[in-house]
mmCIF file of the N, C-alpha and C atoms, coordinates in Angstrom:
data_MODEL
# 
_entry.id   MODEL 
# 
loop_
_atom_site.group_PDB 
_atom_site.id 
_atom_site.type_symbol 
_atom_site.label_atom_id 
_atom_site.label_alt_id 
_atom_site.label_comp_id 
_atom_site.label_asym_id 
_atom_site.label_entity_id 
_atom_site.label_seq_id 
_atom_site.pdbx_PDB_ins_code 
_atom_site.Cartn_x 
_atom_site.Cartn_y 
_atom_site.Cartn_z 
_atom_site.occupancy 
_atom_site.B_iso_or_equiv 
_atom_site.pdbx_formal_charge 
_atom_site.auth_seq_id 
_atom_site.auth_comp_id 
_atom_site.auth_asym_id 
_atom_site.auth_atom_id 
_atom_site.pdbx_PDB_model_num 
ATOM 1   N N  . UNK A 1 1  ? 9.549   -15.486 -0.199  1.00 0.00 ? 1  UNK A N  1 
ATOM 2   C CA . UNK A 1 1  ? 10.447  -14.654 0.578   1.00 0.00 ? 1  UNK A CA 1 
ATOM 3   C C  . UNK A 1 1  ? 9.718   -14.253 1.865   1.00 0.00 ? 1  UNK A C  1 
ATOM 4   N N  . UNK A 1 2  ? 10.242  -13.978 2.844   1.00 0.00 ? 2  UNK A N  1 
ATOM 5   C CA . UNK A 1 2  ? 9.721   -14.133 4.574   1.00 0.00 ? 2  UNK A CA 1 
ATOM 6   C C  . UNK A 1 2  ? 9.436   -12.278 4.186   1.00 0.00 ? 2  UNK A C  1 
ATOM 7   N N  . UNK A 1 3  ? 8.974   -12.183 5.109   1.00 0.00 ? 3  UNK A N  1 
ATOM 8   C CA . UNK A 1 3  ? 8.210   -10.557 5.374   1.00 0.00 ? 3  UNK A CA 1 
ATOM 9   C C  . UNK A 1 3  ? 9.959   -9.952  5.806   1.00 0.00 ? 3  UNK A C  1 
ATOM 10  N N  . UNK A 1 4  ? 10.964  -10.827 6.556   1.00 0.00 ? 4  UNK A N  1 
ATOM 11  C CA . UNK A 1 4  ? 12.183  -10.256 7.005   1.00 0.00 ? 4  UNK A CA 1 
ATOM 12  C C  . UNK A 1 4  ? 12.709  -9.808  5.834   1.00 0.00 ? 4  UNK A C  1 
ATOM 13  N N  . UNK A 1 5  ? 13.018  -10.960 5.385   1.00 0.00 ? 5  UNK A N  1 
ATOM 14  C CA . UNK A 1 5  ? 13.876  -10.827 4.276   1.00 0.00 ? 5  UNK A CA 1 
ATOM 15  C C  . UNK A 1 5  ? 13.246  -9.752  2.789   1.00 0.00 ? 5  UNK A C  1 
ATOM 16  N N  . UNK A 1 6  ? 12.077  -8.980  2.871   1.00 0.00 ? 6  UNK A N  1 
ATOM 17  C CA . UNK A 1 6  ? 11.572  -8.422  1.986   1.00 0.00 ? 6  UNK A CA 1 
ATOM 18  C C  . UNK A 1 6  ? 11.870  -7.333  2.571   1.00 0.00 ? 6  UNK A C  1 
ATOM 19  N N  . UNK A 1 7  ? 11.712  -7.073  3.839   1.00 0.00 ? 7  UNK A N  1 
ATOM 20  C CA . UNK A 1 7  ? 12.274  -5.791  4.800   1.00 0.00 ? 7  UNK A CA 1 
ATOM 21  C C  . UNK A 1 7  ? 13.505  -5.384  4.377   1.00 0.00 ? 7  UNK A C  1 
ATOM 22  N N  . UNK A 1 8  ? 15.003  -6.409  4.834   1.00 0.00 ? 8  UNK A N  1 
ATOM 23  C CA . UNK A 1 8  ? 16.103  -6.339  4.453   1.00 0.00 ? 8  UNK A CA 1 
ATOM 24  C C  . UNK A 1 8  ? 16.307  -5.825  2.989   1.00 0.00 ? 8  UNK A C  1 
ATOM 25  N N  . UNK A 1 9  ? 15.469  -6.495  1.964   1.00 0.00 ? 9  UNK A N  1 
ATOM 26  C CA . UNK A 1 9  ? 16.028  -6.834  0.397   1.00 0.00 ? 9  UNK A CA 1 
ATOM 27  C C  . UNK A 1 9  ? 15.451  -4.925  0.474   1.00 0.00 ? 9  UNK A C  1 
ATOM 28  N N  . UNK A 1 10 ? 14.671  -4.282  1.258   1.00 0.00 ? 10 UNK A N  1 
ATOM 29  C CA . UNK A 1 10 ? 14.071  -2.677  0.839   1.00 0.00 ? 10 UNK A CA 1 
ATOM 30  C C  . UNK A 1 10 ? 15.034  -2.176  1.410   1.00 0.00 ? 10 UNK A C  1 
ATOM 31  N N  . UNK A 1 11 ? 15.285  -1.891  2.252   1.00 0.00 ? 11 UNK A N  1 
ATOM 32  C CA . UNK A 1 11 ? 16.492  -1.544  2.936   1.00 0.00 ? 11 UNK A CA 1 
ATOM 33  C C  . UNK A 1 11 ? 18.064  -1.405  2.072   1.00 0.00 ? 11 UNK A C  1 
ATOM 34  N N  . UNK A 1 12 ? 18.149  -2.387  1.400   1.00 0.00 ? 12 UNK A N  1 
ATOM 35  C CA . UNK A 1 12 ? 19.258  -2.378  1.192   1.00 0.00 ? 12 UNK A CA 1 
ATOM 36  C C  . UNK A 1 12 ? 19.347  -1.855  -0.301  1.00 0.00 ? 12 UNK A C  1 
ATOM 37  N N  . UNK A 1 13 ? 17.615  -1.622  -0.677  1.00 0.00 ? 13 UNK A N  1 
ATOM 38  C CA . UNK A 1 13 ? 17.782  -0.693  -2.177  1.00 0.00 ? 13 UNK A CA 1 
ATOM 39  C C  . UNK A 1 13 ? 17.574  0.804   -1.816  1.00 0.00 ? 13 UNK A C  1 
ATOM 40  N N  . UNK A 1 14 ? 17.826  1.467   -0.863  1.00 0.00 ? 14 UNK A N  1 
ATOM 41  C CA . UNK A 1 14 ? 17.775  2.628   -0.199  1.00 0.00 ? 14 UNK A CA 1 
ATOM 42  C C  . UNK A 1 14 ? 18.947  3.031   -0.266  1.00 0.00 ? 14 UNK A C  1 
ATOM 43  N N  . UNK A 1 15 ? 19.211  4.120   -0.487  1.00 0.00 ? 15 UNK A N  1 
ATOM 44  C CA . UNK A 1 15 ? 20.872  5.409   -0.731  1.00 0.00 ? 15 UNK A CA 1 
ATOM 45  C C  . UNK A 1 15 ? 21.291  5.021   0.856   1.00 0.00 ? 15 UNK A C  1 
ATOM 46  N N  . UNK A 1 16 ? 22.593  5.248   0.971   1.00 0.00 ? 16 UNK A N  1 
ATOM 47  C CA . UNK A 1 16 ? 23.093  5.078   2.401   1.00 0.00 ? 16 UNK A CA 1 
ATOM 48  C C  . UNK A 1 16 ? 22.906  6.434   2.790   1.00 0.00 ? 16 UNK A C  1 
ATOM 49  N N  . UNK A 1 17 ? 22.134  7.398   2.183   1.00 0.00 ? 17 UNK A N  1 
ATOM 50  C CA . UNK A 1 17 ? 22.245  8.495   3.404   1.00 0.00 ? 17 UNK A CA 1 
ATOM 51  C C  . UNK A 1 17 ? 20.889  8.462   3.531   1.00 0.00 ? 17 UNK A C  1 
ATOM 52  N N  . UNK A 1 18 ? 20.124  7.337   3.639   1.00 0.00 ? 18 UNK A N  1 
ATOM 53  C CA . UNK A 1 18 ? 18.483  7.235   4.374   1.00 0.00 ? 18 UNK A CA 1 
ATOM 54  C C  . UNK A 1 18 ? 18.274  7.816   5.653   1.00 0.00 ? 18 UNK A C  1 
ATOM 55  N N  . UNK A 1 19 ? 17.535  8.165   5.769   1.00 0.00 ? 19 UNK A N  1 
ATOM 56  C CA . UNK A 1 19 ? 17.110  8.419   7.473   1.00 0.00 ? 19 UNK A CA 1 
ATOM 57  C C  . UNK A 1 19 ? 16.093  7.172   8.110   1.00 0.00 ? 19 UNK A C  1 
ATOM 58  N N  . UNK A 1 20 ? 16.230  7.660   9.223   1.00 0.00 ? 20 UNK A N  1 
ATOM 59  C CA . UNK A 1 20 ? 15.189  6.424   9.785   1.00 0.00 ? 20 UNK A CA 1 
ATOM 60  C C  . UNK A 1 20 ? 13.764  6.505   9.372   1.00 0.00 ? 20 UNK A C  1 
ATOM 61  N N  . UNK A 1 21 ? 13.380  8.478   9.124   1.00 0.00 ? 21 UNK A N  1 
ATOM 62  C CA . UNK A 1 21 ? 11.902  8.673   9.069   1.00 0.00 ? 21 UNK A CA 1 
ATOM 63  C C  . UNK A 1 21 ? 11.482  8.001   7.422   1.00 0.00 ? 21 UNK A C  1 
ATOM 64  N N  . UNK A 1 22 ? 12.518  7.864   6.407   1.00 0.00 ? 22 UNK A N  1 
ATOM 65  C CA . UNK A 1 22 ? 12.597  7.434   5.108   1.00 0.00 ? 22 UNK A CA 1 
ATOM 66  C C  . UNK A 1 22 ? 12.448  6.260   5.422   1.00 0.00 ? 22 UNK A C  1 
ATOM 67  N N  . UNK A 1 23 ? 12.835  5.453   5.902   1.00 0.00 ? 23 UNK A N  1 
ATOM 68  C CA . UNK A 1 23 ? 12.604  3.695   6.313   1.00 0.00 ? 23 UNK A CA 1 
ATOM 69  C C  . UNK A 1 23 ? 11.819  3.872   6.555   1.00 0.00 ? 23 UNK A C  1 
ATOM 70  N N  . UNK A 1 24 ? 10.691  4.389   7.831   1.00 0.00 ? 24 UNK A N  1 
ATOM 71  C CA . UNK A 1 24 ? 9.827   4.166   8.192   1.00 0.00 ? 24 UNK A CA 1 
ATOM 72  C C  . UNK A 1 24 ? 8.550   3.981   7.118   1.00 0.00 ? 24 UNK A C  1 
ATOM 73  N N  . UNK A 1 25 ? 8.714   5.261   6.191   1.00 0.00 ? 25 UNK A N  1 
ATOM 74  C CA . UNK A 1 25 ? 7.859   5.531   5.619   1.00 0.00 ? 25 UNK A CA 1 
ATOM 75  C C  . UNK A 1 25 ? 7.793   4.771   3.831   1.00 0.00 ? 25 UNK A C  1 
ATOM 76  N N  . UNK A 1 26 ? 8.914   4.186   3.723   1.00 0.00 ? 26 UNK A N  1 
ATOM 77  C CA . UNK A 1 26 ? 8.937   3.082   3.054   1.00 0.00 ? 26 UNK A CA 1 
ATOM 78  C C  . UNK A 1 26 ? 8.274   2.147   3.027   1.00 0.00 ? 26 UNK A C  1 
ATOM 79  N N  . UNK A 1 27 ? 8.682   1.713   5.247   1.00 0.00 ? 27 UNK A N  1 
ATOM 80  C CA . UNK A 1 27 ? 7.860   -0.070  5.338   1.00 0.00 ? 27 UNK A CA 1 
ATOM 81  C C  . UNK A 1 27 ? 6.249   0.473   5.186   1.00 0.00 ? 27 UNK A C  1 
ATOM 82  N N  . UNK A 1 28 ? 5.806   1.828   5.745   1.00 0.00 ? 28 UNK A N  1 
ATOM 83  C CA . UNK A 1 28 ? 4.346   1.911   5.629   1.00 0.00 ? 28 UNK A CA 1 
ATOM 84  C C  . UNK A 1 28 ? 3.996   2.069   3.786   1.00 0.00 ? 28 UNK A C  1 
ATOM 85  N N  . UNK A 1 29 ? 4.383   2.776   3.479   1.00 0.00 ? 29 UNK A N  1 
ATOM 86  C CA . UNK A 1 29 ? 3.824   2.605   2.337   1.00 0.00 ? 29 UNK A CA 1 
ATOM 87  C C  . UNK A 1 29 ? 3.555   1.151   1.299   1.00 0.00 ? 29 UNK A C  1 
ATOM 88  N N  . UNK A 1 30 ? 4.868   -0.105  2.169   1.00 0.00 ? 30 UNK A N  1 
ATOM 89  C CA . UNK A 1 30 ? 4.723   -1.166  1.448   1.00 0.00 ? 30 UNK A CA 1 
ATOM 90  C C  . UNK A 1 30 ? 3.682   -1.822  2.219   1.00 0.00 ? 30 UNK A C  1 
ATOM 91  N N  . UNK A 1 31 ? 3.953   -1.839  3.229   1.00 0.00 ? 31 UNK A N  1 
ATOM 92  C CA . UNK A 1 31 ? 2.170   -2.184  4.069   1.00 0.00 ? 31 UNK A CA 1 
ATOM 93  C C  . UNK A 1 31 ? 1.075   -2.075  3.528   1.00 0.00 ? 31 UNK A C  1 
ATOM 94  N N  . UNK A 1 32 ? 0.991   -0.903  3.009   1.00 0.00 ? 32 UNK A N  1 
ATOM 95  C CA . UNK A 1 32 ? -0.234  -0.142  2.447   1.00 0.00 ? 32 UNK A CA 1 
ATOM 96  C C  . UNK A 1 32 ? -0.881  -1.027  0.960   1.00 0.00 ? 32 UNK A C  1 
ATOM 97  N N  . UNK A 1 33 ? 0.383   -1.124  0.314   1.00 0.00 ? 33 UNK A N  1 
ATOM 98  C CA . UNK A 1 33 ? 0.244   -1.585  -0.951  1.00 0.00 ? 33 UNK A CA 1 
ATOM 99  C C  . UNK A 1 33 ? 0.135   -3.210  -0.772  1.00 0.00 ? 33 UNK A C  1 
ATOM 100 N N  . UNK A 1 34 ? 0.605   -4.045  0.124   1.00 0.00 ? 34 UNK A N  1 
ATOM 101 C CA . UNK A 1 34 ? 0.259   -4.809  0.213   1.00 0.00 ? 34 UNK A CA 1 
ATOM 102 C C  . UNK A 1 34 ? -0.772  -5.260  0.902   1.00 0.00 ? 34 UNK A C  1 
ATOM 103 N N  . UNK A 1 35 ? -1.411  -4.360  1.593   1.00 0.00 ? 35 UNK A N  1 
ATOM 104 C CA . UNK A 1 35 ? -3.060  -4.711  2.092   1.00 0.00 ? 35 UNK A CA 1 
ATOM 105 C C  . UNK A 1 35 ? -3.917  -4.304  1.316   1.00 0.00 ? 35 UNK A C  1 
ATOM 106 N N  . UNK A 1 36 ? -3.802  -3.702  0.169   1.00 0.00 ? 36 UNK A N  1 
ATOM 107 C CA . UNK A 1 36 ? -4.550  -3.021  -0.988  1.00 0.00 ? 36 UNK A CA 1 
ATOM 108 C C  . UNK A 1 36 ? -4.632  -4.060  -1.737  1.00 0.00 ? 36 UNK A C  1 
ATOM 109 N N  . UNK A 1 37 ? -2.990  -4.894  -2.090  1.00 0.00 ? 37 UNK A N  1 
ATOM 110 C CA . UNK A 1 37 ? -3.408  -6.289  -3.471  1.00 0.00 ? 37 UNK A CA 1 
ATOM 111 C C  . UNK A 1 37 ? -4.323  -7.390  -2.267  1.00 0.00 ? 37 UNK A C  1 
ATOM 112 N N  . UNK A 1 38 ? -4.287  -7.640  -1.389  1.00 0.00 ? 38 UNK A N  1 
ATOM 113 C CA . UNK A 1 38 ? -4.755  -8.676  -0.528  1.00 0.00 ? 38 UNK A CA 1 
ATOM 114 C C  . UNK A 1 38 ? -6.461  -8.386  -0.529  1.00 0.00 ? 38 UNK A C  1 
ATOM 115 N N  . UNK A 1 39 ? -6.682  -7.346  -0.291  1.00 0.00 ? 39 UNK A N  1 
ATOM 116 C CA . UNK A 1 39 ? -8.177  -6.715  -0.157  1.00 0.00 ? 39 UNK A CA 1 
ATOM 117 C C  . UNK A 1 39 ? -9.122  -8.007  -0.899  1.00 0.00 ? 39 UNK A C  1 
ATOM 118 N N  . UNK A 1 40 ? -8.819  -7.652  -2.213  1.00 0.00 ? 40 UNK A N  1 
ATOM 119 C CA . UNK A 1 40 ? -10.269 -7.996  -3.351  1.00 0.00 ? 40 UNK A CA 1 
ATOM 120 C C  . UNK A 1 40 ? -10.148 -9.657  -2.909  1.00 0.00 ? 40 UNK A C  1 
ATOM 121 N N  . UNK A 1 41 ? -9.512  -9.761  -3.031  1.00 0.00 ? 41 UNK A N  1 
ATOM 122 C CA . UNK A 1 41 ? -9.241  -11.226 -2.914  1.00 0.00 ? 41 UNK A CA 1 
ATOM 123 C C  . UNK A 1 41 ? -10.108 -11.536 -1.323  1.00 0.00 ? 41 UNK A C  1 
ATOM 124 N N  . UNK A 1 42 ? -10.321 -10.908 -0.521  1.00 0.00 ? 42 UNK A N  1 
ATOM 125 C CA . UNK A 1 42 ? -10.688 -11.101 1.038   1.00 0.00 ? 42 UNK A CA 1 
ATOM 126 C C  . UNK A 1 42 ? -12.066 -10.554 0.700   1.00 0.00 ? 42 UNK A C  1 
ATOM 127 N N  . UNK A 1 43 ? -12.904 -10.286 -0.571  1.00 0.00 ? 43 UNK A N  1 
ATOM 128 C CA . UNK A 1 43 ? -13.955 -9.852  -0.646  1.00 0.00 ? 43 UNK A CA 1 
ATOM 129 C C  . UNK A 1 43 ? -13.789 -7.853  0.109   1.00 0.00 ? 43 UNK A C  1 
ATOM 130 N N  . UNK A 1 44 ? -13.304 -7.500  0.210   1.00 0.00 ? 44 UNK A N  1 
ATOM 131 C CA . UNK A 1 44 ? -13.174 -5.996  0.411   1.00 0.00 ? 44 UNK A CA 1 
ATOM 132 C C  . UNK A 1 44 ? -13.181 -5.087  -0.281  1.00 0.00 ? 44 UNK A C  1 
ATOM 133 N N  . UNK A 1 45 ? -14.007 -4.721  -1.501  1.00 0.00 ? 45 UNK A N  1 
ATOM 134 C CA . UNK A 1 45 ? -13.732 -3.798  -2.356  1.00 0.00 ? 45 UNK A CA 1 
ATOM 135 C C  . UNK A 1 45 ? -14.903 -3.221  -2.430  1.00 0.00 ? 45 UNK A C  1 
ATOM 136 N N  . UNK A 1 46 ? -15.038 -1.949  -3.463  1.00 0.00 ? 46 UNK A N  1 
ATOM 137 C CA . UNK A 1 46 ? -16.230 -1.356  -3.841  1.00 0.00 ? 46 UNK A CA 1 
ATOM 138 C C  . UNK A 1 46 ? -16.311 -1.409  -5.195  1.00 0.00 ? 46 UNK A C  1 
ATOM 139 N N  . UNK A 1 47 ? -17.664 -2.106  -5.430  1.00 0.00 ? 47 UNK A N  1 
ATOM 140 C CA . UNK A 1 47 ? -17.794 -2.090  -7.022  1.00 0.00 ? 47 UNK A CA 1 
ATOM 141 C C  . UNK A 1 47 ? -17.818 -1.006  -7.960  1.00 0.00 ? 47 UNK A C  1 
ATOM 142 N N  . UNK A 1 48 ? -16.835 -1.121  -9.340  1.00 0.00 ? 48 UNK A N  1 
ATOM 143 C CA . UNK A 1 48 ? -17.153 -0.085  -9.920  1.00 0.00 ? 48 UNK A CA 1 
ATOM 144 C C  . UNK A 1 48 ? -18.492 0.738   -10.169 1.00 0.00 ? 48 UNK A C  1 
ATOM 145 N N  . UNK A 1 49 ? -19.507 0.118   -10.067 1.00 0.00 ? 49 UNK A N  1 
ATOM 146 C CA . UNK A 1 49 ? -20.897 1.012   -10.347 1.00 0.00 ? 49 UNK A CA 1 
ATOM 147 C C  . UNK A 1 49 ? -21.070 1.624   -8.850  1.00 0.00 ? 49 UNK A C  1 
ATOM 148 N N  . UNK A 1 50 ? -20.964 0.929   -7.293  1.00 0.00 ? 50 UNK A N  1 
ATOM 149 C CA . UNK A 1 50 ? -20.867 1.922   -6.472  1.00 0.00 ? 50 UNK A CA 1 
ATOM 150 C C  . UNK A 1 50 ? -20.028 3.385   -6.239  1.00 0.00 ? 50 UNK A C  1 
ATOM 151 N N  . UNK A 1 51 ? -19.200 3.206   -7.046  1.00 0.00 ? 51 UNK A N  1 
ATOM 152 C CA . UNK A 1 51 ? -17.744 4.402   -6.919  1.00 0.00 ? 51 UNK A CA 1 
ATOM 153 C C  . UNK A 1 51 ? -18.605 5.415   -8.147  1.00 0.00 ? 51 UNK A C  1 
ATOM 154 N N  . UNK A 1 52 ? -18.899 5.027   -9.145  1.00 0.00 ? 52 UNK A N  1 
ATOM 155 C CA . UNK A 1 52 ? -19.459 5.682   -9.999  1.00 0.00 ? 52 UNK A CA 1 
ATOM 156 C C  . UNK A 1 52 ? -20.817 6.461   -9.348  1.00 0.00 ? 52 UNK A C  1 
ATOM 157 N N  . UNK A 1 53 ? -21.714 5.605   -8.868  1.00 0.00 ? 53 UNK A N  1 
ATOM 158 C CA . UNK A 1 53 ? -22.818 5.912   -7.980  1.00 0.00 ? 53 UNK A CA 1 
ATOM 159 C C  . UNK A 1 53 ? -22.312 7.362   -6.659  1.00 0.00 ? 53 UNK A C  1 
ATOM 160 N N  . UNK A 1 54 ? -21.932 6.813   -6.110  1.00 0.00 ? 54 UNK A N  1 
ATOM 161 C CA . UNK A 1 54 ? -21.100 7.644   -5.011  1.00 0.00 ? 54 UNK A CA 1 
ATOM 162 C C  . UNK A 1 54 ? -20.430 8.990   -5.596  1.00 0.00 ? 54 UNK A C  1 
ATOM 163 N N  . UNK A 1 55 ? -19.801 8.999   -6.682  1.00 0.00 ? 55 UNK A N  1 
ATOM 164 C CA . UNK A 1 55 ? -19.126 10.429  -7.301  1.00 0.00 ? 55 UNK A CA 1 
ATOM 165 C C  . UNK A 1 55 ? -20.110 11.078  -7.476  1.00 0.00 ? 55 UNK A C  1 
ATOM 166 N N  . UNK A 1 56 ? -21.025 10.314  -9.190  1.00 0.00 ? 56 UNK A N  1 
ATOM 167 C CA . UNK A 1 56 ? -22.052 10.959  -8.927  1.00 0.00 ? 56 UNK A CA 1 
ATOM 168 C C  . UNK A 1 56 ? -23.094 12.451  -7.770  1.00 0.00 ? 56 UNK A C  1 
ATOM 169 N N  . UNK A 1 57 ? -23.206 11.276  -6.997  1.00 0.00 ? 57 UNK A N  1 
ATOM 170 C CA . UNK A 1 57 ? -24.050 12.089  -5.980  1.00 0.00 ? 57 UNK A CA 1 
ATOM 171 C C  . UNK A 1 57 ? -23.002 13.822  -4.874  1.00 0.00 ? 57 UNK A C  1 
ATOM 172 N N  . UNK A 1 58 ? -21.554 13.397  -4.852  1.00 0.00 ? 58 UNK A N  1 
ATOM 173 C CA . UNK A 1 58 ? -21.142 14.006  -4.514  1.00 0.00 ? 58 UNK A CA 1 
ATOM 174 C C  . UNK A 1 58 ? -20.597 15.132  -5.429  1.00 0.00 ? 58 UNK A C  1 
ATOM 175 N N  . UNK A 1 59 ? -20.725 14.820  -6.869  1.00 0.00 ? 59 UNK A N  1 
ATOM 176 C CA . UNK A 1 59 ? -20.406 15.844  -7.720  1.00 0.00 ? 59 UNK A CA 1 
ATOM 177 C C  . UNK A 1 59 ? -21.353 16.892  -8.270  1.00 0.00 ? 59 UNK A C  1 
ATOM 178 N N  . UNK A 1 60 ? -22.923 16.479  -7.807  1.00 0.00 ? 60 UNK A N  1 
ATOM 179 C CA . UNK A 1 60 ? -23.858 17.288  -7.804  1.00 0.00 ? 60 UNK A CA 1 
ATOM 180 C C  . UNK A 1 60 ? -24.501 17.759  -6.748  1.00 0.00 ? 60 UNK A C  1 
# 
């Protein structure tokens, strides 16, 4: 499915009394989520023992 037509297919599962700022904040949030599944795969992540490491230090 084209990035349009995934736009449209969100759009059109939205209540007709949407606002524009509700669209907006739809397409960002699907943005979001789809640069999040793309990440690991592009080598972009933090390993679980760094996140663990990192709390750590900030929780003491």
């Amino acid at each position: 499915m084209s990035t349009k037509e995934e736009v449209i297919k969100l759009i059109k599962e939205l209540p007709e009394n949407v606002t524009l700022d509700d669209i907006m904040r739809e397409l960002y949030v699907r943005k979001k989520i789809d640069k999040g599944i793309k990440e690991p795969d592009a080598g972009k992540f933090v390993s679980h023992e760094v996140v663990k490491e990192k709390l750590g230090k900030w929780l003491n």
